[in-house]
Every structure is written in C-alpha cells, then in structure tokens.
N, C-alpha and C positions, 0 to 999 in steps of 0.2 A: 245619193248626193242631194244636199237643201239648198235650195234657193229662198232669199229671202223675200219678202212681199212685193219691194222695191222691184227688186230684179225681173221675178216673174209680171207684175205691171207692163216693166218695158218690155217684156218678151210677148206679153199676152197684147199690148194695146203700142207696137211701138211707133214714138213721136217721127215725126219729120222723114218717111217713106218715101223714097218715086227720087228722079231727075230731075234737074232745071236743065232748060234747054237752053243752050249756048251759055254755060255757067263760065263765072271767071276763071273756076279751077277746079279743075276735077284727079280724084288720085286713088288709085288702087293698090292695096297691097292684100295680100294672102297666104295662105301658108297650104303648099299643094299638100303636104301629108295630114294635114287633118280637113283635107277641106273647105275652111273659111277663107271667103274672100269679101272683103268690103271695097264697096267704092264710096265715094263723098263727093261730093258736086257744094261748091261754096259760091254765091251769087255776092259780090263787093262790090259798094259804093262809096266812095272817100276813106278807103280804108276803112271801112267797116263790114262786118259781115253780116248780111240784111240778109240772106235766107242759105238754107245749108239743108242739105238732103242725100241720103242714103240708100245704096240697095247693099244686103248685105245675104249671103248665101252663105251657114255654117248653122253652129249650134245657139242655143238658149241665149246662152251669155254673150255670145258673139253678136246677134242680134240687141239686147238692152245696152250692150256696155257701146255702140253702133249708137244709140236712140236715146242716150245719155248722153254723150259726149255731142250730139249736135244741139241739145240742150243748152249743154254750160259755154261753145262756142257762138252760138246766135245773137248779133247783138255787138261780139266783139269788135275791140280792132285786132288785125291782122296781127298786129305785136302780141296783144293778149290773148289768143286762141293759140300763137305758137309755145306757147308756156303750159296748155293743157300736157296735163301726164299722165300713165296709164294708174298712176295711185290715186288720184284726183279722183278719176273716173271713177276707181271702185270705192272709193270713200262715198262720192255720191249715192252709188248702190247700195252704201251700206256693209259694202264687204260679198264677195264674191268666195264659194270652194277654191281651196289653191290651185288645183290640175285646171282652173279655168282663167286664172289671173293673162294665162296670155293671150286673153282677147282682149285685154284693155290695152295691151301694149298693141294690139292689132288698130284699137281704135283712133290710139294716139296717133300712130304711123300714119292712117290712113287720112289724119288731120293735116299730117305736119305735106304727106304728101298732093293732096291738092292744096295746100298753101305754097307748097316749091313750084306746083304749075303753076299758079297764079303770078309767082314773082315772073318766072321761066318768059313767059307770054307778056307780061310785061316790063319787061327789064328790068328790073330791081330787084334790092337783094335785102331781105328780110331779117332782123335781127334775131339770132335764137336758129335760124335755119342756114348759115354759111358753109357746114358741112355734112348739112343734109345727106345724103344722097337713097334715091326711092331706091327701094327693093322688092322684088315683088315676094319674095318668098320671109317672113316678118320672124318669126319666132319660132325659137328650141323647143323641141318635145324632145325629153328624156323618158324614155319609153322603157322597161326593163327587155325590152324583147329585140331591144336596137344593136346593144352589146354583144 
C-alpha cells in the first residue's frame, strides 16, 4: 500500500496534536473493529474556530486525514467547518488507498461531532448539523472474512 508525500507528512509530522483545556467542543467518534478513534477539541470565539486539536489512536491515514482536516477547519466559521467532507479531506491529501478512505469519513464525523457539542452546550442549532446524531462507532468495513 503507497501513500503519497502529502499523506506520509501528516502522518510523519502531524499539525494540531494535544487537547485544549475547557474547549468549546469536543467529539469523538471511532470505529471499535479497526481500532481508530479520534477525538477533536474545537476552541470558538464569535463563531469562529480559533484553534482546533486532535488526539487520534489508529492507522497512517487515520492520523493525516485527523491533521488535515483540523487544517482546512481552523480559521472557520462554525457554518463553514460543518460543510468539511471526507472527500474534501482526501483531495487535500491528494488522494488516499481506497481500503483507507474511511478515515476521512472518520475525520469528518469527528468534525461534525464536536461542532454538535458545541451547538449541544450552547443552545443552538447549527446549519448543515440538524440531523446529526454522534455515533461512536463511524464506518463500514467490508471485510471478506465478515461474510
């Protein structure tokens, strides 16, 4: 399996590491049969997201498409991080192996799900997330050995 330069970067040197302590929203999702789990912590001020941080326990990809994605949300407003998609992300990368495309859909989740806390804790209801709902367990592996 290849990874491209991009990808190996964020895996080898990844952006935006660690907790914020008392963040406005924090959200976890994972996927107990492979392993990966991301959390995200987003720090918001006026609807904006002024810092955004990661811990993420899985593979390669799991970790860049993780350190990518708090890239292309930092900076946002709340509206426009919730539009981040897990194709976005791998475009950003440049393209990811298919058997690993669903950790980008892990990273979007794990976007979309500290932005539902954030609305959650503060009352409000965010455009693009009305039928949210967190899950902690994110994405389908079709395995041959499932069958």
């Amino acid at each position: 399996m290849m990874y491209n330069e991009k990808v190996m970067d964020h895996f080898m040197n990844p952006r935006n590491v660690g907790e914020i302590e008392n963040a406005d929203g924090v959200g976890q999702v994972g996927n107990v049969k492979c392993g990966d789990i991301m959390k995200m912590y987003l720090k918001i001020e006026d609807g904006v997201i002024v810092d955004v941080k990661f811990k993420t326990f899985g593979c390669g990809s799991a970790i860049a498409t993780s350190s990518i994605a708090t890239e292309m949300i930092k900076g946002k407003t709340v509206e426009e991080a919730v539009k981040l998609t897990n194709k976005a992300v791998v475009e950003a990368l440049e393209g990811l192996p298919a058997q690993k495309v669903h950790c980008s859909v892990l990273a979007e989740q794990a976007v979309k799900a500290a932005l539902y806390d954030y609305a959650q804790k503060n009352n409000i209801t965010i455009k693009g997330l009305e039928d949210f709902k967190p899950v902690e367990d994110v994405h389908e592996h079709h395995d041959e050995d499932d069958e």
